[in-house]
C-alpha positions as CSV (number, residue, x, y, z in Angstrom):
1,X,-69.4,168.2,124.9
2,X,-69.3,171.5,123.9
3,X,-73.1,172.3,125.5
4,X,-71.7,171.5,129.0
5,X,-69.5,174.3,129.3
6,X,-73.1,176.4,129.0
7,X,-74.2,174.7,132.0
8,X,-74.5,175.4,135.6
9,X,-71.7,174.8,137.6
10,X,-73.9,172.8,139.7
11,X,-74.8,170.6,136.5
12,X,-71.7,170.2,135.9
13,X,-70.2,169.0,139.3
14,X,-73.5,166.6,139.3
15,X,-72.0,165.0,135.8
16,X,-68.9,164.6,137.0
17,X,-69.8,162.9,140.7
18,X,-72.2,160.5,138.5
19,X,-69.9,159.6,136.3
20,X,-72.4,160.7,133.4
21,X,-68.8,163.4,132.6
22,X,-65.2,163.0,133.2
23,X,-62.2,165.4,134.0
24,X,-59.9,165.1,131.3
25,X,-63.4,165.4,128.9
26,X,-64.7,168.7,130.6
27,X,-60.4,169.5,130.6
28,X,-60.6,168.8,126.8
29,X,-63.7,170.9,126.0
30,X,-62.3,173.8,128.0
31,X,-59.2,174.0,126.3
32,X,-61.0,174.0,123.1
33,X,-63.7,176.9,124.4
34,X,-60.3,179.1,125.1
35,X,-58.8,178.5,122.1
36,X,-61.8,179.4,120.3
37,X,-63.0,182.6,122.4
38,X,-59.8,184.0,124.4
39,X,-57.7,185.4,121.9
40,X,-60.7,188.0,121.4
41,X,-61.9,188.4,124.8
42,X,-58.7,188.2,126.6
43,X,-60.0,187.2,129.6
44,X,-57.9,184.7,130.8
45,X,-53.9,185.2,131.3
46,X,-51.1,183.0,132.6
47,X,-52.9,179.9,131.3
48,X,-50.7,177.1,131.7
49,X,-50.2,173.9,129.6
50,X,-52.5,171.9,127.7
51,X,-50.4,168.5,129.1
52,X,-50.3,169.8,132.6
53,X,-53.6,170.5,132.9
54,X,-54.4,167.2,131.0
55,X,-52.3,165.2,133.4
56,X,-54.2,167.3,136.5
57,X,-57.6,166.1,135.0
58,X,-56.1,162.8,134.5
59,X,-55.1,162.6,138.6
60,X,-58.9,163.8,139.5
61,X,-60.1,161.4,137.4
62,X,-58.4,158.6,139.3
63,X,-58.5,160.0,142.6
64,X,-61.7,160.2,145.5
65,X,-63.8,162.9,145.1
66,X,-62.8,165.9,147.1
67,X,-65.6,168.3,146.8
68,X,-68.1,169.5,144.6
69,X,-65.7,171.3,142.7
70,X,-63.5,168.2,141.9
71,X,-62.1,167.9,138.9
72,X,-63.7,171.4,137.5
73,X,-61.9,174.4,135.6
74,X,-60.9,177.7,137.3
75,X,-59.2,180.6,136.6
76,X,-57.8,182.5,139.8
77,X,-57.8,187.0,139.7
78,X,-54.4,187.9,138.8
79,X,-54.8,190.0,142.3
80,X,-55.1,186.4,144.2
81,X,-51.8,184.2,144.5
82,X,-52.2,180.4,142.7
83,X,-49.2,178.4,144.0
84,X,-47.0,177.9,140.9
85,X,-48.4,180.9,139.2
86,X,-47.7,184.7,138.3
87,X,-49.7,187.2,140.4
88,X,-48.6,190.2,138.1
89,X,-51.9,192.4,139.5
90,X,-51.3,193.6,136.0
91,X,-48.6,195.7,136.6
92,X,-44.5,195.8,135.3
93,X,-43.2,196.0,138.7
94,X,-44.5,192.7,139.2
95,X,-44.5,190.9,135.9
96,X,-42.7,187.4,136.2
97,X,-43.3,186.6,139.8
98,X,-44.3,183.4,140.8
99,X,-46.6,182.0,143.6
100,X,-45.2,180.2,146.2
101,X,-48.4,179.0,147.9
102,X,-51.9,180.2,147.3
103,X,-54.0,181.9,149.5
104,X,-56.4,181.3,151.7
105,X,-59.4,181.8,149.4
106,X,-57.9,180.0,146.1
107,X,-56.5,177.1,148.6
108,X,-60.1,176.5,149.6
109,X,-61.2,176.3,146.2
110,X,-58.6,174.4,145.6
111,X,-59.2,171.6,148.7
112,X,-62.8,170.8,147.6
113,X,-61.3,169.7,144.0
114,X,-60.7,172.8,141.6
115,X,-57.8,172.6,138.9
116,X,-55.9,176.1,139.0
117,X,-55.8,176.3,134.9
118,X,-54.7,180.5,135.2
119,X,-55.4,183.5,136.1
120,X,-58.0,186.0,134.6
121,X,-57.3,189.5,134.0
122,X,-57.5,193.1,136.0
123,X,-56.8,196.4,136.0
124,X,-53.3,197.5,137.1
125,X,-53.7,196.5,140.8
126,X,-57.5,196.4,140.7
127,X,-57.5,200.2,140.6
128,X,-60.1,201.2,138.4
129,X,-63.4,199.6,137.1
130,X,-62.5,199.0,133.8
131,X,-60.2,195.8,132.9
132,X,-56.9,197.0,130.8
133,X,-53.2,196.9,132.2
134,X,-49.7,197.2,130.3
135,X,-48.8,193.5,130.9
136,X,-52.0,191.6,129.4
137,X,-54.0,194.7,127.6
138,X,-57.4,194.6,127.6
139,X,-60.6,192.4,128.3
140,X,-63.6,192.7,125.9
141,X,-67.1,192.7,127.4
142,X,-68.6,189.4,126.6
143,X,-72.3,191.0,125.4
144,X,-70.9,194.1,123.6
145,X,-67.8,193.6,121.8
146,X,-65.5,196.5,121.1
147,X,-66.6,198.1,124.8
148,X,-65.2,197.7,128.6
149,X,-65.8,194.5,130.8
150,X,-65.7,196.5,133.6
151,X,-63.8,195.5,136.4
152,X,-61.5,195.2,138.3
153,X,-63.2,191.6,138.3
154,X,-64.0,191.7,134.7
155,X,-61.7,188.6,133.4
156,X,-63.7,186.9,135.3
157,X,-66.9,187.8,134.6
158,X,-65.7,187.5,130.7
159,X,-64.5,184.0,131.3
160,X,-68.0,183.1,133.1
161,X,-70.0,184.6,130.2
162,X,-68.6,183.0,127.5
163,X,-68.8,179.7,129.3
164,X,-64.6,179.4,129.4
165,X,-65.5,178.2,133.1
166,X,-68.2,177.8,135.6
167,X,-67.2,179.6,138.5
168,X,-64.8,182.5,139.2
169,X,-63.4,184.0,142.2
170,X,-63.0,187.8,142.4
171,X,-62.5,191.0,144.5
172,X,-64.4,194.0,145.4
173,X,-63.2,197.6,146.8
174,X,-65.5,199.8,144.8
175,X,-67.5,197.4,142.8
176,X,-65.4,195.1,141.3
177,X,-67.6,191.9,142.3
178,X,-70.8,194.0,140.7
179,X,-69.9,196.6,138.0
180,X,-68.5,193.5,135.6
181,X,-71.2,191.3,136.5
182,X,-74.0,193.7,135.7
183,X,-72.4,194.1,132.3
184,X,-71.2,190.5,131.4
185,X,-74.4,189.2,132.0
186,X,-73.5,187.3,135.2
187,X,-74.1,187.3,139.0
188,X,-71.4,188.9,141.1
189,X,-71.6,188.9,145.2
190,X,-69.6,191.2,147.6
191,X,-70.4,189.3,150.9
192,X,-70.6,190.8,154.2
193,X,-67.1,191.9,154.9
194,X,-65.2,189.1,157.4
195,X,-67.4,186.4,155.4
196,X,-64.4,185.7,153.1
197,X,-61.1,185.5,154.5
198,X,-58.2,188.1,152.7
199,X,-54.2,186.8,154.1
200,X,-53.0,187.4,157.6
201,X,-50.6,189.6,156.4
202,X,-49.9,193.3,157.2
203,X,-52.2,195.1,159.6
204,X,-55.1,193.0,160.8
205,X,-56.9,195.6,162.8
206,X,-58.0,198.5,160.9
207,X,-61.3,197.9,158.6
208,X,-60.5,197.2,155.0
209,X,-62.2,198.5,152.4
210,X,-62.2,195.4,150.0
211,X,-63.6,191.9,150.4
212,X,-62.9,188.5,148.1
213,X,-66.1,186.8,146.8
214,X,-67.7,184.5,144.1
215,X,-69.0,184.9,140.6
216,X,-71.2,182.5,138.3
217,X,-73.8,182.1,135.9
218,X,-76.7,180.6,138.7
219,X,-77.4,182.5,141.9
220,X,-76.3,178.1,143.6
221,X,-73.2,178.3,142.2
222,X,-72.8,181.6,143.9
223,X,-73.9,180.3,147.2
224,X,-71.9,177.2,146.6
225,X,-68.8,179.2,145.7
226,X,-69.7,181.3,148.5
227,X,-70.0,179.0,150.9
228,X,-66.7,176.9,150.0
229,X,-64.9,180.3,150.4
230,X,-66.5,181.6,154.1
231,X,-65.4,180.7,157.3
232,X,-63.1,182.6,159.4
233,X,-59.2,182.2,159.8
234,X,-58.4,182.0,163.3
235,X,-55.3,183.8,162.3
236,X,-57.3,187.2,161.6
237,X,-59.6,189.5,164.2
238,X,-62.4,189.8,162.4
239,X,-63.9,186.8,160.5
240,X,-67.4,185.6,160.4
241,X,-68.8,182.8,161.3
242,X,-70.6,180.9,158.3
243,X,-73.6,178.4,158.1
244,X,-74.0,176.8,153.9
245,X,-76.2,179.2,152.2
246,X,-77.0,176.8,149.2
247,X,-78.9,174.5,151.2
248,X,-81.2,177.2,152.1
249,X,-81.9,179.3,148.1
250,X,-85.8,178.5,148.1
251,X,-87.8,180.4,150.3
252,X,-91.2,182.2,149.9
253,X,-90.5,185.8,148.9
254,X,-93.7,187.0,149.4
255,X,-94.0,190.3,151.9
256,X,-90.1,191.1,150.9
257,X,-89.8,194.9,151.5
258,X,-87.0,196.4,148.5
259,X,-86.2,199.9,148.8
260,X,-85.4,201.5,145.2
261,X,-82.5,204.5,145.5
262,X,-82.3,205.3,141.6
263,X,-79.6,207.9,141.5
264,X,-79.5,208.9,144.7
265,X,-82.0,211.4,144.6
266,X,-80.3,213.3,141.4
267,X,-77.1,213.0,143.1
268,X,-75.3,210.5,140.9
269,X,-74.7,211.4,137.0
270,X,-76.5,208.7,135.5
271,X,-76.1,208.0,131.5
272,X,-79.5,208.3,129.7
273,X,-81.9,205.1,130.1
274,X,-79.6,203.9,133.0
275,X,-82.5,204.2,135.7
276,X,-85.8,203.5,133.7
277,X,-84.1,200.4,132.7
278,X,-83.1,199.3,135.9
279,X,-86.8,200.6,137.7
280,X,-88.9,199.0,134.8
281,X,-86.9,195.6,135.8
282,X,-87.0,196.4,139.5
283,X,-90.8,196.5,139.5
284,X,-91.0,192.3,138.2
285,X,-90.1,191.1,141.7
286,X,-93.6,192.0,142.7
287,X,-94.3,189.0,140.4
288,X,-92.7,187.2,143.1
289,X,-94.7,188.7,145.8
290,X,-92.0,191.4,146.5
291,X,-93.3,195.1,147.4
292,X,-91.0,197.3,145.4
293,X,-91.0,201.3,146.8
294,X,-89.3,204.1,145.9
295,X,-87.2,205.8,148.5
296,X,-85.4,208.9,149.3
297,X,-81.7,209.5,149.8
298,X,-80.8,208.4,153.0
299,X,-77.4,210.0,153.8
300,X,-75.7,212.7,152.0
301,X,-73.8,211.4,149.3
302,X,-71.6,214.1,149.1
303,X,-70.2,212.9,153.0
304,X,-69.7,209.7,151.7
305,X,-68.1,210.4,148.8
306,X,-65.7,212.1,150.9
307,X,-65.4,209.8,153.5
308,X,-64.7,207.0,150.6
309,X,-62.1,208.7,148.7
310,X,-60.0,209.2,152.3
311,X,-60.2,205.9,153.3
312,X,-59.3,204.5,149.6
313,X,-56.4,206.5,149.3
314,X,-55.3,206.0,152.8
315,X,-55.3,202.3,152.1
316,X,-53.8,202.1,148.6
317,X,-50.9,204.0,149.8
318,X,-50.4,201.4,152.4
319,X,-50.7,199.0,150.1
320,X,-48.9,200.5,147.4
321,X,-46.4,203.0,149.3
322,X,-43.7,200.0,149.4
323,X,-43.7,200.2,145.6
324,X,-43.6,203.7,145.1
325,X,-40.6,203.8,147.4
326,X,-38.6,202.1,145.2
327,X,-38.0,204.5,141.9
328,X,-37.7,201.4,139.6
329,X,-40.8,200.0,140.6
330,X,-42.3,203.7,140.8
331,X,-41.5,204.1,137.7
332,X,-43.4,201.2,136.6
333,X,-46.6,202.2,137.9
334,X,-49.7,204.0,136.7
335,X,-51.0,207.1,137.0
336,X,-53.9,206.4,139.2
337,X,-52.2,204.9,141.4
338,X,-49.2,207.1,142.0
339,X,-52.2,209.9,142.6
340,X,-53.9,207.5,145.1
341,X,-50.7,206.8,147.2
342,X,-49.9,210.9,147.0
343,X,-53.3,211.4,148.1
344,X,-53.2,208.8,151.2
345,X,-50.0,210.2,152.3
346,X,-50.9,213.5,152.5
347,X,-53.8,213.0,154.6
348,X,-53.3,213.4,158.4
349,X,-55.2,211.4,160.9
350,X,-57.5,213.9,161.9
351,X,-59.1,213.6,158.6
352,X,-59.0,209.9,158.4
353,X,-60.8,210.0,161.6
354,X,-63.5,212.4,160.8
355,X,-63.9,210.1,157.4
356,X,-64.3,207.2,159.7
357,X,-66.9,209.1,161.8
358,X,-68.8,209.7,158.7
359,X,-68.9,206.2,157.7
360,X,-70.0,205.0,161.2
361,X,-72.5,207.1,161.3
362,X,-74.0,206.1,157.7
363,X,-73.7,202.4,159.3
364,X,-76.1,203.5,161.8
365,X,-78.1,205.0,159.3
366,X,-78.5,201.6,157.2
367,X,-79.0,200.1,160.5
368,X,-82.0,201.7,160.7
369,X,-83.0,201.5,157.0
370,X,-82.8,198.1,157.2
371,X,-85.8,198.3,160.0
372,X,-88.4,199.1,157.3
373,X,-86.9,197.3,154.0
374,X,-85.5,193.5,153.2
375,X,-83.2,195.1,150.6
376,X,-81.9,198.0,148.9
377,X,-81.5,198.4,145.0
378,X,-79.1,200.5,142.7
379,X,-78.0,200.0,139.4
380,X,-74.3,198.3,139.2
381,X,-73.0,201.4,137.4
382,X,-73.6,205.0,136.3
383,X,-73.4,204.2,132.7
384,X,-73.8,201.5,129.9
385,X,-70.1,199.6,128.8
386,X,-67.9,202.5,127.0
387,X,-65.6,201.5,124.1
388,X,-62.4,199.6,125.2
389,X,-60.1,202.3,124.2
390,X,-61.2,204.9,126.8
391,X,-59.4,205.0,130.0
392,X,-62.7,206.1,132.4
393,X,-65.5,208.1,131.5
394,X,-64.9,212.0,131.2
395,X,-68.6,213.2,132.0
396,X,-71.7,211.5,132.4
397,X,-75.4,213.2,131.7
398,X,-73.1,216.4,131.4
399,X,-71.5,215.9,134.2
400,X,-67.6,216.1,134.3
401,X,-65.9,213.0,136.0
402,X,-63.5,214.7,138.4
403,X,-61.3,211.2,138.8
404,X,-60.9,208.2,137.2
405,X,-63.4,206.5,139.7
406,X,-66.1,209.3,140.1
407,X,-68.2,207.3,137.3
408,X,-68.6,204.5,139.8
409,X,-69.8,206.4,142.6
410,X,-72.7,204.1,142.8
411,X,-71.2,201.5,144.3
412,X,-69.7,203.6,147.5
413,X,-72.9,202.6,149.5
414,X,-72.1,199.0,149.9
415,X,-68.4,199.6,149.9
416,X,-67.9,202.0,152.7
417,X,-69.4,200.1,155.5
418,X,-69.2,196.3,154.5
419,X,-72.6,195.7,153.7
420,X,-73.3,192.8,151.4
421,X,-74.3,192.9,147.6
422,X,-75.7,190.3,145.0
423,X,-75.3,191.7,141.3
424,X,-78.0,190.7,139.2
425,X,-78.4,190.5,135.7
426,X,-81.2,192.3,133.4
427,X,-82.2,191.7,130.1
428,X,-80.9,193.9,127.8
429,X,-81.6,197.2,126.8
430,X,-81.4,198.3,123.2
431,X,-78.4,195.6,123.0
432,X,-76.8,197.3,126.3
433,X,-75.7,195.4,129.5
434,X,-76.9,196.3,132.9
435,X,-77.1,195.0,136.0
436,X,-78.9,195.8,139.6
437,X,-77.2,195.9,143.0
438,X,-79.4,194.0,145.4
439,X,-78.1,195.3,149.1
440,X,-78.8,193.8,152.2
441,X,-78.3,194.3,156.1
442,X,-75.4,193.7,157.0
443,X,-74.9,189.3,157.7
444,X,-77.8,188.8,155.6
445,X,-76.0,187.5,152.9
446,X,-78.6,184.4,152.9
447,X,-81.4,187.3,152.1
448,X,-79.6,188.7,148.9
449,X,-79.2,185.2,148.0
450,X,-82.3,183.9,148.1
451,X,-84.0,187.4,146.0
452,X,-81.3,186.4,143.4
453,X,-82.9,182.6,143.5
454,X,-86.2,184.2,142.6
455,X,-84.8,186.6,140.1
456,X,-83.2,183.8,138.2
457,X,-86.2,181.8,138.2
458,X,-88.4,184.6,136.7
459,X,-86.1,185.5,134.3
460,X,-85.4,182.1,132.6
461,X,-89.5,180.9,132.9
């Protein structure tokens, strides 16, 4: 039983439909994979009872099959709300606080069959890519023990690698969906931002910054997760419309134009054997028929560094300002965040605006990009995993981290404008965990998809 925990999520929801695999079996085994593997990693939190989630197995079991997740495993982001559930988003100020519905994305997952088992664990409110908070401590990277999972999503990414489950929902504001997956050894996807439904709470006009998406071992179970997440909510503005992507995964990659963006033209601080590694990997999806070319920076990344650390801070003290108004709960939060919300509030709208000029016009820039290339490529972070008891990085190549997200800088590209992002795994380097950013035109999350397909393929022949 043990061996199916390894498998595909895909394999595994094909067991269970044929009967060849039961619930409260797969249940059994998973329990017995987090005994065995959590108390190290600490990569899933909240989990709830062995006899509750027994009996949940037990109902599946006995009831019509719901979906191709029926009956399966899954561990919600403590940033997501499971009904019945803490959503602590890893902080004290909201430690103890229980679900009273789930939202949009977990109820979906949770309407085509998935048993909520937990939650997996985040940084203090997602802020930061590397997965520690005060309530939970820290997750251990899956390939390289004693070093970062990266995050925010890196509980998931964690629980994926080490086969606790099959599939795992996350986030993504600056990376969160990619850094972890690049160094877990997993695939990560930020979709096209409107693809995936966030709540209808708050404002519902301005455009966020952060978009939820799917995480797995197999580039199907990412479209599959994928596509049981999409689809708009006629309660929000901005959703996208979404035809199944998994139905789609094998095409002819031949004549594929990818565009290779290294560091930015020397202006990302990239640890030492960061880029080789991830060009020398680049170059086998010409196996595939691919034409792989080197290209020059296409927009100053010092505009949109600025434009990106505006518009972050604008929107975590937004998020965040109703917390820091309260001095017990201020009290309660980190660092990085009180500087975020500080930040945000001291901005005045002329400077949001120009940042939102600058992003617009980078989105026209892509546009245009996107004439003469299939997909963009950059590594999904600056540097290889750093040990677990560092906070961030304080200089890369030499170069002194100014903030406690400079190190990810990388990942501002896709962020800023929406664009969406498959995280793809590479073999590793020197026992070191990396992972490429595959970026395409905006709606072409089918595209990304579909290179990922071929990537897998090559990479398990």
């Amino acid at each position: 039983m043990d061996d199916i925990l390894d498998q595909p999520a895909f394999a595994i929801s094909a067991a269970l439909e044929a009967g060849d695999l039961t619930a409260t079996a797969l249940m059994a085994a998973t329990l017995d994979r987090i005994a065995a593997r959590n108390p190290d990693l600490n990569a899933i939190v909240s989990l709830r009872g062995a006899d509750a989630l027994m009996r949940d197995a037990a109902v599946a079991d006995a009831s019509p099959r719901k979906g191709w997740l029926h009956g399966m495993p899954l561990a919600v982001k403590d940033l997501s709300n499971a009904a019945g559930l803490p959503t602590t988003m890893g902080s004290p100020a909201l430690a103890g606080r229980i679900a009273p519905r789930s939202d949009i994305m977990v109820q979906r997952m949770q309407d085509a069959g998935a048993i909520v088992i937990g939650k997996t664990n985040t940084p203090e409110f997602g802020l930061g890519s590397h997965t520690f908070n005060p309530v939970f401590g820290a997750t251990q990277n899956a390939l390289m023990p004693g070093h970062s999972a990266g995050g925010s999503s890196g509980g998931a990414a964690v629980a994926l690698a080490s086969g606790m489950i099959a599939v795992a929902d996350g986030s993504d504001m600056m990376g969160s969906l990619r850094n972890p997956a690049g160094w877990n050894g997993v695939y990560g996807m930020r979709p096209t931002w409107g693809r995936v439904p966030s709540e209808p709470l708050g404002d519902l006009m301005l455009h966020p910054l952060s978009t939820n998406g799917p995480m797995a071992r197999h580039p199907r179970d990412l479209a599959l997760l994928l596509d049981t997440m999409a689809g708009p909510d006629p309660r929000q503005p901005h959703g996208l419309d979404h035809t199944a992507t998994a139905p789609l995964l094998d095409a002819d990659l031949r004549g594929r134009r990818i565009g290779w963006l290294g560091d930015w033209g020397g202006a990302y601080a990239v640890e030492d054997g960061v880029a080789d590694h991830c060009a020398a990997q680049l170059a086998r999806f010409t196996e595939l028929g691919c034409h792989v070319t080197d290209i020059a920076p296409p927009f100053s990344a010092a505009a949109l560094w600025d434009s990106w650390t505006t518009l972050r801070s604008y929107a975590v003290a937004a998020s965040l300002g109703p917390l820091y108004d309260q001095p017990a709960m201020r009290a309660a939060l980190k660092d990085t965040a009180i500087w975020e919300i500080e930040r945000g509030r001291g901005l005045c709208g002329a400077q949001v605006q120009r940042a939102s000029l600058i992003r617009s016009d980078w989105f026209r820039a892509a546009v245009k990009l996107f004439d003469d290339f299939d997909a963009l490529v950059l590594p999904t972070a600056q540097c290889w995993p750093f040990p677990i008891d560092w906070a961030y990085p304080q200089d890369i190549a030499g170069q002194q981290m100014d903030s406690y997200h400079r190190w990810m800088e990388v990942v501002v590209p896709v962020s800023l404008i929406g664009l969406p992002s498959v995280a793809v795994p590479l073999p590793l380097s020197q026992g070191r965990p990396m992972g490429l950013q595959l970026i395409g035109r905006s709606r072409d999350d089918l595209g990304l998809l579909q290179l990922a397909t071929g990537w897998h393929a090559l990479n398990a022949a």
